[in-house]
C-alpha positions in Angstrom: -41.1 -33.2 3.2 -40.1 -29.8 2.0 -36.2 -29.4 0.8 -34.8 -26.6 2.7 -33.6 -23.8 0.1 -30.0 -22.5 0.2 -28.5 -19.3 -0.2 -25.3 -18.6 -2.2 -23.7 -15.4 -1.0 -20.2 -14.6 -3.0 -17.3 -12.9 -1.7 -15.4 -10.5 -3.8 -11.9 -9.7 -3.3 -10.3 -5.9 -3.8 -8.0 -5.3 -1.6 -8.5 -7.6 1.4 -7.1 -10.7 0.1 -6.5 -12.5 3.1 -8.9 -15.0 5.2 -7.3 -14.2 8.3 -9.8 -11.3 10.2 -12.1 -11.0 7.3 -14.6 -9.1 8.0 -16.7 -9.4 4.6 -15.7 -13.2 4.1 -17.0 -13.9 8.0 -20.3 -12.0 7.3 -20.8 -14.2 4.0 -20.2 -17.5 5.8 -22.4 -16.6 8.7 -25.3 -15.5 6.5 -25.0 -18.1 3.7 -24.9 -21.6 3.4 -23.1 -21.8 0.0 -19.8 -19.2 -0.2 -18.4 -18.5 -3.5 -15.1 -16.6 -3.9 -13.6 -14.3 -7.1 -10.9 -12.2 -7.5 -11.1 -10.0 -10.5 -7.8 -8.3 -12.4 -9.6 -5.2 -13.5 -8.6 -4.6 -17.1 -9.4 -0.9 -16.0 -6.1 -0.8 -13.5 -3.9 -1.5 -16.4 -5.0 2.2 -18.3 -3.2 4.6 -17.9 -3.2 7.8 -15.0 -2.9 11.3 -15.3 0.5 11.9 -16.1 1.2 8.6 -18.6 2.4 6.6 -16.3 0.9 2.7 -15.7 -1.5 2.7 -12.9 0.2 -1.1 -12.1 4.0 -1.7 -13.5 5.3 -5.1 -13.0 6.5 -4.7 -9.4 3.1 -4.6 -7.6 1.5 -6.8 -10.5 3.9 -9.5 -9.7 3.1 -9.2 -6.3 -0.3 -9.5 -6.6 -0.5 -12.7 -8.6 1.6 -13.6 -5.9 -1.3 -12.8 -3.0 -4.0 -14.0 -4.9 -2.4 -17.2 -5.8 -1.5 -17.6 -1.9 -5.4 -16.7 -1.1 -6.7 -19.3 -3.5 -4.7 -22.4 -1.5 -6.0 -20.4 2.0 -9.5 -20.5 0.5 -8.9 -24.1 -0.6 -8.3 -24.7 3.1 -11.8 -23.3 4.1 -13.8 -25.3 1.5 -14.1 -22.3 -0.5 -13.1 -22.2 -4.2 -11.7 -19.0 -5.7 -13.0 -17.9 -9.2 -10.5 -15.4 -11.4 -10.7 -13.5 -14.4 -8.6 -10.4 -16.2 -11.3 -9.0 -17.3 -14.1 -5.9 -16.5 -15.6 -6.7 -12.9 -19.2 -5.6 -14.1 -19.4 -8.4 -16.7 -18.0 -10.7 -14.4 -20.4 -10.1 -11.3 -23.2 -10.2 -13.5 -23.0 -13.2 -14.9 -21.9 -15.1 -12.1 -25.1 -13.6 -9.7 -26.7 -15.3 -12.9 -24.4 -18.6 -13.2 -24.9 -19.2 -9.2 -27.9 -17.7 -8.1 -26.4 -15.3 -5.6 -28.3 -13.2 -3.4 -25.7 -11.3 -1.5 -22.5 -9.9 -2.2 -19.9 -9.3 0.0 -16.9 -6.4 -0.6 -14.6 -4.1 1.6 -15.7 -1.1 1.3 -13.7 1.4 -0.5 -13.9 5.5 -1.3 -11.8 6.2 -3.8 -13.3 7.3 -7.1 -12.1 4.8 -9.0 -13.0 1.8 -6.9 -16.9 3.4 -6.2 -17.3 3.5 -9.9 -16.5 0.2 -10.3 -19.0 -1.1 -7.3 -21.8 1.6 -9.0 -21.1 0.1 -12.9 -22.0 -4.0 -11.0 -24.4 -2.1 -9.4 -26.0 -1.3 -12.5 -25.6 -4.8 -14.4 -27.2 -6.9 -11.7 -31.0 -7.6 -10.2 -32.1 -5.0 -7.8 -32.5 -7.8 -5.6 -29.1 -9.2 -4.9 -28.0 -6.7 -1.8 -23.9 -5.6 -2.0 -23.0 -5.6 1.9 -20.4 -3.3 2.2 -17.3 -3.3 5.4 -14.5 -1.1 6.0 -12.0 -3.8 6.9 -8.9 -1.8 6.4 -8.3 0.3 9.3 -6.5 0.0 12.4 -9.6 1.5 14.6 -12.7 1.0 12.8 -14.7 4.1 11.5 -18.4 3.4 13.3 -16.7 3.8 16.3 -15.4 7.3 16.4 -17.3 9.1 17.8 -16.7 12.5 15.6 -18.2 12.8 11.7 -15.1 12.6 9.3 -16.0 16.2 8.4 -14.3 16.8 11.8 -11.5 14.5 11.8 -8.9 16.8 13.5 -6.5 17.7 10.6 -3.2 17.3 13.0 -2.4 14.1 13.7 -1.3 13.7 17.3 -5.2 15.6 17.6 -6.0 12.5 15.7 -4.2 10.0 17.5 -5.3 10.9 21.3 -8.7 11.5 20.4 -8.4 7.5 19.4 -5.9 6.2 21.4 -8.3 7.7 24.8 -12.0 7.1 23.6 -12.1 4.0 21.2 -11.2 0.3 21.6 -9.7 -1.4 18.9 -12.1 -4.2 17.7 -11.5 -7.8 17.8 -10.2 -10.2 15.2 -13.0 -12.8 13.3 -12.1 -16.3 12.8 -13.0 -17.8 9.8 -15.4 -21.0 9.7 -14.3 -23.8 7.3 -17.2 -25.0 5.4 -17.8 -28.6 4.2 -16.5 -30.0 1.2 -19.7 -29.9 -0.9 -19.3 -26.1 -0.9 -16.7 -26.6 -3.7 -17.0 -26.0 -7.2 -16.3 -26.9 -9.9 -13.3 -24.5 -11.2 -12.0 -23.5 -14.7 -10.4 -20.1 -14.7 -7.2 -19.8 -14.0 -5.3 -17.2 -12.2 -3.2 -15.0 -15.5 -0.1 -15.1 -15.7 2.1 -11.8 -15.9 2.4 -12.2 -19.6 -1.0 -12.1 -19.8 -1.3 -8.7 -17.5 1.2 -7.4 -20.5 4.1 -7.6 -18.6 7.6 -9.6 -19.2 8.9 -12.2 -16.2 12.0 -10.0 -14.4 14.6 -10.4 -11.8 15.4 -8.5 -9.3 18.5 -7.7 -7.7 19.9 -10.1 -5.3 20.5 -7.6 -2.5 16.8 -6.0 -2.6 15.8 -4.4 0.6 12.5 -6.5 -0.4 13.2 -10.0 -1.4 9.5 -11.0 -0.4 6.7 -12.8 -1.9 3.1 -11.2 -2.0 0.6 -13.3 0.1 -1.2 -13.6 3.3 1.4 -16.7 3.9 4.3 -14.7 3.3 2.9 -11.9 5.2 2.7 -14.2 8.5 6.0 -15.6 8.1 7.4 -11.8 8.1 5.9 -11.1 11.3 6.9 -14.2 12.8 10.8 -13.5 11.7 10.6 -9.8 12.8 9.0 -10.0 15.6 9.4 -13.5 17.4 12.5 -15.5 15.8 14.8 -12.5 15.8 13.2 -9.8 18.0 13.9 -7.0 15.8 10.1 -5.1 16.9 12.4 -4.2 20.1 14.4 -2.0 18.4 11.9 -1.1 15.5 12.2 3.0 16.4 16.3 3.0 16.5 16.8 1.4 13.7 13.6 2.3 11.0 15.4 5.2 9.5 18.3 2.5 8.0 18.4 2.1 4.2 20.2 -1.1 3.7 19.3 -4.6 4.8 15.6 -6.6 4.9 15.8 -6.3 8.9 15.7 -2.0 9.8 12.2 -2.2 9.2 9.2 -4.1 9.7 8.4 -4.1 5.4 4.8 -4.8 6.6 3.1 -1.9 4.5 2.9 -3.9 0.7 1.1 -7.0 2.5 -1.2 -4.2 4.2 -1.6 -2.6 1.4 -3.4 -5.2 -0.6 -4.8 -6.7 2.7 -2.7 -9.7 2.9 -2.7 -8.9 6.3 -4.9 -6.8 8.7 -3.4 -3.7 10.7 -5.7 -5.7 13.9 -3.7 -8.4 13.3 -0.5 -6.5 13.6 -1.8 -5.0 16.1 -2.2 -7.9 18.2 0.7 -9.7 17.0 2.4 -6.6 18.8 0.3 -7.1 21.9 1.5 -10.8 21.4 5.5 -9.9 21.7 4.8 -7.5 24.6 2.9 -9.9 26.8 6.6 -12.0 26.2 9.3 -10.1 25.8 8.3 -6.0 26.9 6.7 -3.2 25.6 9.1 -0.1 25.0 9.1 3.1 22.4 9.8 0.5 19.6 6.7 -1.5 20.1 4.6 1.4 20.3 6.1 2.9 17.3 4.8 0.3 15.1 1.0 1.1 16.4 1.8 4.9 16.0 2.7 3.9 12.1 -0.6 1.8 11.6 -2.8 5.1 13.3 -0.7 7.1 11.0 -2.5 5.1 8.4 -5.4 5.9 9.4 -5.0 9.1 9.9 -4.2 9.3 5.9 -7.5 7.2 5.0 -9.7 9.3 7.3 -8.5 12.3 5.5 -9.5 11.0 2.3 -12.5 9.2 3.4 -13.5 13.0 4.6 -12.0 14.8 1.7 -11.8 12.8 -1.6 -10.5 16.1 -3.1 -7.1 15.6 -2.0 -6.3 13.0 -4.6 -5.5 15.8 -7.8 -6.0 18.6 -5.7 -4.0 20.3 -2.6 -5.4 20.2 0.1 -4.9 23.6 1.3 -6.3 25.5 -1.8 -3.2 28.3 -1.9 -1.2 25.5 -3.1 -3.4 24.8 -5.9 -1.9 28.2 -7.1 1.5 27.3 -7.3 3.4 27.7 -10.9 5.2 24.5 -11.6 7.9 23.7 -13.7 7.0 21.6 -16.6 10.4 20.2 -17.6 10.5 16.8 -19.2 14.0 16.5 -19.0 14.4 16.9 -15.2 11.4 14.4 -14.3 13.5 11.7 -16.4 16.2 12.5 -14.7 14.2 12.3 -11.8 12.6 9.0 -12.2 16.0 7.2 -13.8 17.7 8.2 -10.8 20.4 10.3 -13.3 20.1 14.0 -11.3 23.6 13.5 -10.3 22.7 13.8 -6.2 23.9 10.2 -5.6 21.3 10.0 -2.4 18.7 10.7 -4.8 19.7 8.7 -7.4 20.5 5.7 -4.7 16.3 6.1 -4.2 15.2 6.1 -7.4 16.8 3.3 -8.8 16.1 1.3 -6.0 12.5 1.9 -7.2 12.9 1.2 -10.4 15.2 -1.8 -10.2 12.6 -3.7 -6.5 9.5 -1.7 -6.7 10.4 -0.5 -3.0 12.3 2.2 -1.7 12.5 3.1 2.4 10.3 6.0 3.7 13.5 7.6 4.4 14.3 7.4 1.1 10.8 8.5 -0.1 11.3 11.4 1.9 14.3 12.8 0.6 13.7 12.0 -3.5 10.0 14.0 -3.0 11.6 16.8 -1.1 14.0 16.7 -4.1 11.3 16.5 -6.9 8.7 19.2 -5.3 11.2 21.8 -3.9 14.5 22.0 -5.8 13.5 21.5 -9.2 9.7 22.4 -8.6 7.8 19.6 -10.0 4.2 19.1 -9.3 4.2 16.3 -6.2 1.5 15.2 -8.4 3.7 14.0 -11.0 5.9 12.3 -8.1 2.5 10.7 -6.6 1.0 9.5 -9.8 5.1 7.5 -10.6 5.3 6.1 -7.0 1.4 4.6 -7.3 2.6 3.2 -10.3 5.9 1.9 -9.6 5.3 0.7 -5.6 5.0 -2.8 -4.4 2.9 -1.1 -1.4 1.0 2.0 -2.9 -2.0 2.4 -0.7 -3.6 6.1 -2.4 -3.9 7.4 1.0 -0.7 6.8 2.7 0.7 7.9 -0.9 -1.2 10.8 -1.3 -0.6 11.8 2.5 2.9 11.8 2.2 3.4 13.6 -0.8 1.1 16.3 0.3 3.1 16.6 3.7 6.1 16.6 1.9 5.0 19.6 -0.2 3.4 20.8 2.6 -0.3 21.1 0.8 -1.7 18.3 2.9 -2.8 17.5 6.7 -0.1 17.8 9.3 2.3 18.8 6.7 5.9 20.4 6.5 6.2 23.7 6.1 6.5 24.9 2.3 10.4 26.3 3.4 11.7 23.2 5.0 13.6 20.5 2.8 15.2 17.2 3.3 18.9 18.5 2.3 20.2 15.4 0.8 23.5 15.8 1.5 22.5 16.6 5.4 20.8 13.4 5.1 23.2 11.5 3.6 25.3 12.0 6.2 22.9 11.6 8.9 21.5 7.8 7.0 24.0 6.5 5.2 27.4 8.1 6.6 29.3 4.9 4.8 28.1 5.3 1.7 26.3 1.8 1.8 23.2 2.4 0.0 24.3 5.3 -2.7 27.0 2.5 -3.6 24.8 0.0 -3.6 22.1 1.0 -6.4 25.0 4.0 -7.9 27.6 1.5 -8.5 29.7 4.4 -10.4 30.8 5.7 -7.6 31.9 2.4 -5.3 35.7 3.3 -6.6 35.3 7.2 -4.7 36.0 7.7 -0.6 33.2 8.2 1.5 34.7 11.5 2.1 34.2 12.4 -1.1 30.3 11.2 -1.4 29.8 12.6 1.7 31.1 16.1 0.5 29.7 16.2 -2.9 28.2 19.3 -2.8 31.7 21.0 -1.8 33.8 18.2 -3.4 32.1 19.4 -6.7 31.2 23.1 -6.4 31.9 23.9 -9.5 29.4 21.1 -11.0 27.1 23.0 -13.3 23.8 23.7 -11.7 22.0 25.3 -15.0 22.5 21.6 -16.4 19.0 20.6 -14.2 17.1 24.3 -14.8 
């Protein structure tokens, strides 16, 4: 009798490292009998970007040893064993479609530059006949169903979000079949250490807005916590503007942005908590965020430009200041506006700062001492637990008001106006500016008057 012949299909993991609602792993357990797993660290993310900073610091390296460690055990769960390698994802890919055989590999699909050139250099190391299925698993609504070409994704967002909210379902979450034991392998790489990424082990401060661990794990135990245990989703739009304390916010956006998590799984965590407790404007607000998102990633699904380039060409034009000694002062957090500095060092010293925050240190960087927001863009990728190039670019472009739905070039986030309005006791400047804890609020509060006579000239 004839031995029926298997099929090994292997699943590579970018930025979707989660089993829950996996799109790509589900499609590779349905259509294979043997399932193989890797996770590469791309020695390429570790070069540097256009303006000298890493493309990964410590931060978001950290937290991804942390994910992918957490997504081996889940694999483990499912029968499946998870290969890893700091190395070049070409060389890898080939040899193991070589090692095992495969015939299929599985990936989220991706559209930035960098990522397609690393899918088109496997592409060009392995047999025509092994087939790379390709999924966009990162959105909240998923792209074959709208109904519009991205060349005419309306470039204002509430445009965007009725035109999904009224005509498109969002689809359903995939469960993930455990396979038997026999699909294990035998496994000899190991997952690197952050030595080994060329990086040194760090603490960070005790009172970090972000205390989390990276991992689909962690990532479930957050939502649990903020949504269920302390019911915190209820009051998400009042209080997401806060600055200090893990609890203002939901802090979801690092897990999503290396697909710990799914935004459909938020999104029906949400549905969850209403069916229990309500719906109001906070529950909403979190699904308005994750369309947001999308919004961003449609954009530069449509118009891969944007990342180096305005996206309203007039900008392109605009004569920036190329002063090394304000962008230190700028990324140190040493410009001597304590809100400011408060943000940047938060960065520097958690690898997260609050979009609040983000707000007001970009309006600072791009429109009082006229830096290119690329030079702000390219340090925040590097420095962010949660950089996602979209939401990143997105923001920074709206800030500067080059992008889709942006600000108007004139208006500014006045950081003492803000300060006042988002930390009117001085909490968070004292916090991460500790110089200043022995000065009155009044005084912080008043800086700009309190101090007329500081020197402007010093940051020209």
């Amino acid at each position: 009798m004839q031995q029926k012949q298997t099929s090994t299909g292997l699943i590579w993991f970018q930025n979707n490292l989660r089993v829950t609602n996996n799109s790509s792993l589900f499609d590779c357990c349905k259509k294979h009998d043997k399932v193989i797993a890797v996770y590469i660290f791309d020695k390429h993310i570790f070069n540097n970007a256009v303006f000298e900073f890493p493309k990964i610091d410590k931060f978001r390296a950290k937290f991804l040893l942390e994910s992918v460690t957490d997504l081996k055990q889940q694999l483990a769960n499912l029968n499946i064993t998870l290969l890893s390698y700091f190395d070049y994802s070409d060389v890898v890919i080939s040899n193991l479609c070589k090692e095992f055989q495969i015939s299929e590999i599985f990936i989220q699909k991706e559209w930035t530059s960098e990522e397609i050139e690393i899918v088109n250099h496997v592409r060009e190391k392995i047999s025509s006949e092994i087939t790379i299925a390709e999924t966009y698993d990162q959105f909240l609504y998923h792209p074959n169903d709208i109904e519009i070409s991205f060349a005419d994704i309306p470039k204002v967002f509430t445009l965007f979000r009725k035109h999904l909210e009224k005509n498109i379902a969002i689809r359903n979450e995939v469960k993930i079949p455990k396979k038997l034991a026999d699909n294990l392998i035998d496994n000899k790489t190991e997952i690197p250490t952050l030595h080994q990424l060329g990086f040194e082990k760090f603490e960070q401060p005790t009172f970090s807005a972000f205390p989390f661990a990276g991992g689909e794990t962690s990532a479930h135990k957050r939502i649990e916590h903020y949504f269920f245990e302390t019911k915190k989703l209820g009051f998400y739009k009042q209080t997401r503007n806060g600055l200090v304390g893990t609890d203002y916010s939901s802090k979801l956006s690092a897990w999503l942005a290396n697909g710990s998590i799914s935004a459909k799984t938020i999104y029906y965590k949400v549905k969850e908590y209403e069916q229990q407790f309500g719906s109001n404007q906070s529950t909403y607000w979190l699904i308005f965020e994750l369309i947001w998102r999308d919004f961003y990633a449609n954009i530069l699904f449509s118009f891969p430009e944007v990342l180096g380039s305005a996206m309203k060409p007039a900008y392109n034009k605009i004569k920036w200041s190329s002063s090394t000694k304000n962008i230190e002062a700028w990324k140190s957090g040493q410009t001597g506006f304590p809100i400011v500095d408060a943000g940047m060092r938060q960065l520097n010293q958690t690898g997260y700062m609050h979009n609040r925050a983000r707000l007001i240190v970009a309006s600072f960087l791009v429109k009082t001492l006229m830096i290119d927001w690329r030079v702000g863009e390219e340090y925040f990728a590097s420095q962010l637990r949660d950089y996602d190039p979209a939401s990143n670019n997105g923001n920074w472009q709206w800030v500067a008001g080059s992008g889709a739905d942006s600000q108007p070039y004139f208006r500014i986030f006045n950081p003492w106006e803000q300060t006042k309005s988002h930390d009117p006791n001085c909490e968070y400047i004292t916090t991460w500016v500790p110089e200043l804890d022995d000065l009155s609020n009044k005084v912080i509060l008043n800086w700009d008057t309190e101090f007329k006579n500081y020197d402007m000239d010093e940051l020209n």
